[in-house]
C-alpha positions in Angstrom: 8.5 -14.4 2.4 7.2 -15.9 6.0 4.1 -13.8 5.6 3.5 -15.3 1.9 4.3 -18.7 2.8 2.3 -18.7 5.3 -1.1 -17.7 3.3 0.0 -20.2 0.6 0.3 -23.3 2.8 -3.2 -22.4 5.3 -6.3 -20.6 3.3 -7.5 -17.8 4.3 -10.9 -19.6 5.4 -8.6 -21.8 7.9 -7.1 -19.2 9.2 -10.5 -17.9 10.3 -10.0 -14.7 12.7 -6.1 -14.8 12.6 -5.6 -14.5 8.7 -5.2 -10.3 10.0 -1.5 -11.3 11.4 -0.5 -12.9 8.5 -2.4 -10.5 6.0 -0.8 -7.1 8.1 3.0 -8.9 7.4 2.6 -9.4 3.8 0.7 -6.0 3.7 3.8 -4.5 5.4 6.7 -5.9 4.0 4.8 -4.9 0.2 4.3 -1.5 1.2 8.1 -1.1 2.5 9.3 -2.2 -0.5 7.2 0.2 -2.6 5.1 -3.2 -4.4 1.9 -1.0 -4.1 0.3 -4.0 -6.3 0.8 -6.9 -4.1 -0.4 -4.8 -1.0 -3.7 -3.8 -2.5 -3.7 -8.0 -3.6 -3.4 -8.7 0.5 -5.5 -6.1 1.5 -8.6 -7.9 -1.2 -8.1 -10.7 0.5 -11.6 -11.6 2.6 -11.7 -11.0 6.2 -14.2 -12.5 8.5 -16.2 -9.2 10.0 -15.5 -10.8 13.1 -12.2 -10.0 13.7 -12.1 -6.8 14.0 -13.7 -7.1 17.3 -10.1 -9.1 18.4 -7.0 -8.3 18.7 -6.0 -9.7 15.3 -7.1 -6.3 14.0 -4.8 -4.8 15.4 -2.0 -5.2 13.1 -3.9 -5.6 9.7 -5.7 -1.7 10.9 -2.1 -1.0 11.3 -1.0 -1.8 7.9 -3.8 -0.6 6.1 -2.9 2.8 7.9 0.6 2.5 6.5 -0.2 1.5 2.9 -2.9 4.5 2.7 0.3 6.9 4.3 2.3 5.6 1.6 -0.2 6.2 -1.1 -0.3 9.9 -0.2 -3.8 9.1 1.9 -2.7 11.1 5.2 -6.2 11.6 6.7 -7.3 8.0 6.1 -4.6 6.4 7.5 -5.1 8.9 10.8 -8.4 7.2 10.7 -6.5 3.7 11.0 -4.1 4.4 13.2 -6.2 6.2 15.9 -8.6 3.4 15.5 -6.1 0.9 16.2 -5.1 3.2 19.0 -8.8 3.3 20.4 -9.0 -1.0 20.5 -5.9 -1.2 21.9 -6.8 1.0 25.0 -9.8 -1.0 25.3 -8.3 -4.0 25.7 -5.8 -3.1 27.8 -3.0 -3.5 25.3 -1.6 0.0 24.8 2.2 -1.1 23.9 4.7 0.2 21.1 5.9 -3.5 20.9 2.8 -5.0 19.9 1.6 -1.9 17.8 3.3 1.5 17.5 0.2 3.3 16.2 1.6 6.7 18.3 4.3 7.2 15.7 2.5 6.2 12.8 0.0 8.9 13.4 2.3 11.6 13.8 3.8 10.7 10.8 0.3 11.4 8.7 -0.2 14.6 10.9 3.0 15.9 9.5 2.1 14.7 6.1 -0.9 16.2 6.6 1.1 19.7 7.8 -0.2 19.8 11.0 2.9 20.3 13.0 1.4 21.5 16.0 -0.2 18.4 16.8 2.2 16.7 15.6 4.5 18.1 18.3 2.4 17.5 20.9 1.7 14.0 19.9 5.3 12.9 19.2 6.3 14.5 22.9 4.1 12.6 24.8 4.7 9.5 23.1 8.2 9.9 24.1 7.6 11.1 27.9 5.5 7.2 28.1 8.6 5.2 26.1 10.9 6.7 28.7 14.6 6.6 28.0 15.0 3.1 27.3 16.6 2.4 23.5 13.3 1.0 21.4 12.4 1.6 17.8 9.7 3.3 18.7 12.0 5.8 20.7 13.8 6.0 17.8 11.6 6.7 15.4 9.6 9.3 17.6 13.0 11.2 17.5 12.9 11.2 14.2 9.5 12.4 14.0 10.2 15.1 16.5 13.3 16.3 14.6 11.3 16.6 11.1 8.8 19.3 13.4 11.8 21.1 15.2 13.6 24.3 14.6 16.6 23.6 12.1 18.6 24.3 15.3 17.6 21.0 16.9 17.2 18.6 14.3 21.0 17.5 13.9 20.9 16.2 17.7 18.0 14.3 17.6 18.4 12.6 14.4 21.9 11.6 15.7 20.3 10.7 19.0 17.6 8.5 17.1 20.4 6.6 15.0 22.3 5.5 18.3 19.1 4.5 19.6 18.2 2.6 16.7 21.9 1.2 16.6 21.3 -0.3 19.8 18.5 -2.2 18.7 18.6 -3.4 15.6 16.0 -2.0 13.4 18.2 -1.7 10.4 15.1 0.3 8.1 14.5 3.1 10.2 18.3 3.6 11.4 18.8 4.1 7.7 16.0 6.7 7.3 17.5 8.3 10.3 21.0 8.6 8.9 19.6 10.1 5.4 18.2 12.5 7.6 21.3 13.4 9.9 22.7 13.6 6.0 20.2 16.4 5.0 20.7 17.9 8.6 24.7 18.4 8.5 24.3 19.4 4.6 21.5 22.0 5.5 23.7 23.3 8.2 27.0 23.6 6.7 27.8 27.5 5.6 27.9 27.9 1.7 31.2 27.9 0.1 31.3 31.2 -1.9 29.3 32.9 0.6 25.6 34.3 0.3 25.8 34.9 -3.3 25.5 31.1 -3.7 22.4 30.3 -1.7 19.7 28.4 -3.7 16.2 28.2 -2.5 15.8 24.8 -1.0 15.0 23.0 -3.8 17.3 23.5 -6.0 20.0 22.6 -2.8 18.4 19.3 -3.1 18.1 18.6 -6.7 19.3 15.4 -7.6 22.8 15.1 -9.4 22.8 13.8 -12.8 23.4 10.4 -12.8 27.1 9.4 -14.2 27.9 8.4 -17.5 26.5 5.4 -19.4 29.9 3.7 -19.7 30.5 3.8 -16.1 27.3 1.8 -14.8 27.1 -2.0 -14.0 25.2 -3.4 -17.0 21.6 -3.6 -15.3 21.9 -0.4 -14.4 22.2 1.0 -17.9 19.1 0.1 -18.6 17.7 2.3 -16.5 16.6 5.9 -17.6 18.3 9.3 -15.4 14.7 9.5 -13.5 14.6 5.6 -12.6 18.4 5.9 -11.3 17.3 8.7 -9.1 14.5 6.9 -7.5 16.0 3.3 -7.5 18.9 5.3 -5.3 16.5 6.7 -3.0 14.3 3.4 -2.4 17.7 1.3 -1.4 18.7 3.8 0.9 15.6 3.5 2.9 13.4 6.5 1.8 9.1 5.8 1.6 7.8 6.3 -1.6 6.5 9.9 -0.1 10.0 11.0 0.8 11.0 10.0 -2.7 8.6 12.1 -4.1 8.7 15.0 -1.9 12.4 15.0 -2.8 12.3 14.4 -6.3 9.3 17.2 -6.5 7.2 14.4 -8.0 4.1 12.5 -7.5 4.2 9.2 -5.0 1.9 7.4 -7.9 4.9 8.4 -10.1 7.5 7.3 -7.8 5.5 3.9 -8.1 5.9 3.8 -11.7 9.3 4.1 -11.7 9.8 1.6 -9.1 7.9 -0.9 -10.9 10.0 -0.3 -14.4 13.0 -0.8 -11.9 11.7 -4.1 -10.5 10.8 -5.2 -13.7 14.5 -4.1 -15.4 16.6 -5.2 -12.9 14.4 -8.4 -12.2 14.4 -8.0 -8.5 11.1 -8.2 -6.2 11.3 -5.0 -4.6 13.8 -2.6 -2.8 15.0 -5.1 -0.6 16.7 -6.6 -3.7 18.2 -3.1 -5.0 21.7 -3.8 -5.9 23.8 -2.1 -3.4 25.5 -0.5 -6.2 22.7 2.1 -7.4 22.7 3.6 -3.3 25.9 5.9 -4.6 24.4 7.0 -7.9 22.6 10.2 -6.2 23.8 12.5 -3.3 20.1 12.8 -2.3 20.3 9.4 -1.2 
């Protein structure tokens, strides 16, 4: 809402070279909230050429990188984030507080299935944050968890949501937690012994949603597959966990989100009724 109020009360012409930090928040905060639409609207928005030779292009190369992640665009956003990456070192302003291009990168080299680098990317990000609690800590544990032997990844997603506890970030603790979630389910020894294992999909299929009777008003008017996604979006998942675990496509994870927004006349996920988080176990 800053972001938006800020564009509508200065044009984009006034704002000459610093319309990137304003642009990168609204650009953000869309693509968080799965409102692929009013990203793509920011990122039309005319940018003098000018400013990428500044440090305001920092943050809007750092958005872009993130929409394109979250549009299933791994290789692209690599592109944006190690270009950020290669301005900030230039400039002498190589810090996770300003940008945290380190993580964003290894999260499009693990989309992209490269775990390898992954691994070595996330490990030395973390030997530079040191042991100090920061989100970027945090979230690098995370990372490094999602490319570590099944073994490991219960400790360091529990590790990563007391670092992100500690300070603050609210969004990525919750990803964290759904994650510890899938960790402790994954590890916990099946009831009825082997003869119960299910390939990993179908351990992860998404529970019907209850009966019609038994939901809020608003959401009855949502179908099963909208229920299943809404769930997922307010408890913090990207539009490509969503899809990788719904086993569907991120452009129709955006589909459904935008029939949610639309039924439930909210603006994003932000606005998700608390209620539709305990509809599905996957969330």
């Amino acid at each position: 809402e800053a972001a938006g109020t800020a564009l509508d009360l200065v044009s984009a012409e006034a704002w000459g070279i610093a319309i990137g930090l304003p642009l990168a928040l609204a650009i953000r905060a869309a693509t968080e909230r799965g409102d692929v639409e009013t990203a793509r609207a920011c990122l039309d928005v005319p940018v003098p050429m000018v400013m990428f030779g500044t440090p305001f292009a920092l943050p809007y190369l750092h958005a872009l990188g993130r929409f394109r992640l979250a549009l299933n665009r791994p290789r692209a956003a690599l592109r944006d984030f190690e270009s950020c990456g290669e301005l900030m070192a230039k400039w002498q302003l190589d810090a996770p507080e300003l940008v945290d291009w380190r993580n964003d990168a290894v999260a499009a080299l693990i989309t992209l299935g490269d775990r390898q680098r992954a691994r070595e990317r996330v490990e030395e990000h973390l030997a530079r944050l040191g042991d100090r609690p920061s989100r970027a800590r945090g979230t690098a544990l995370r990372h490094l968890a999602a490319v570590s032997p099944p073994r490991h990844r219960l400790r360091l997603l529990e590790e990563a949501v007391r670092v992100l506890d500690a300070c603050g970030d609210g969004l990525e603790r919750g990803r964290a937690r759904a994650e510890a979630e899938n960790a402790r389910r994954a590890a916990r020894p099946p009831a009825d012994g082997p003869e119960s294992m299910d390939p990993p999909a179908a351990r992860w299929e998404a529970p019907s949603p209850p009966g019609r009777e038994a939901l809020p008003a608003p959401l009855a008017e949502l179908t099963d597959a909208e229920l299943r996604v809404g769930a997922l979006a307010a408890a913090g998942r990207t539009n490509r966990d969503i899809a990788d675990r719904l086993s569907i496509t991120v452009s129709t994870v955006e589909q459904h989100l935008t029939k949610i927004y639309r039924k439930l006349k909210v603006r994003g996920r932000a606005d998700l009724p608390a209620s539709i988080t305990g509809l599905s176990e996957v969330s």
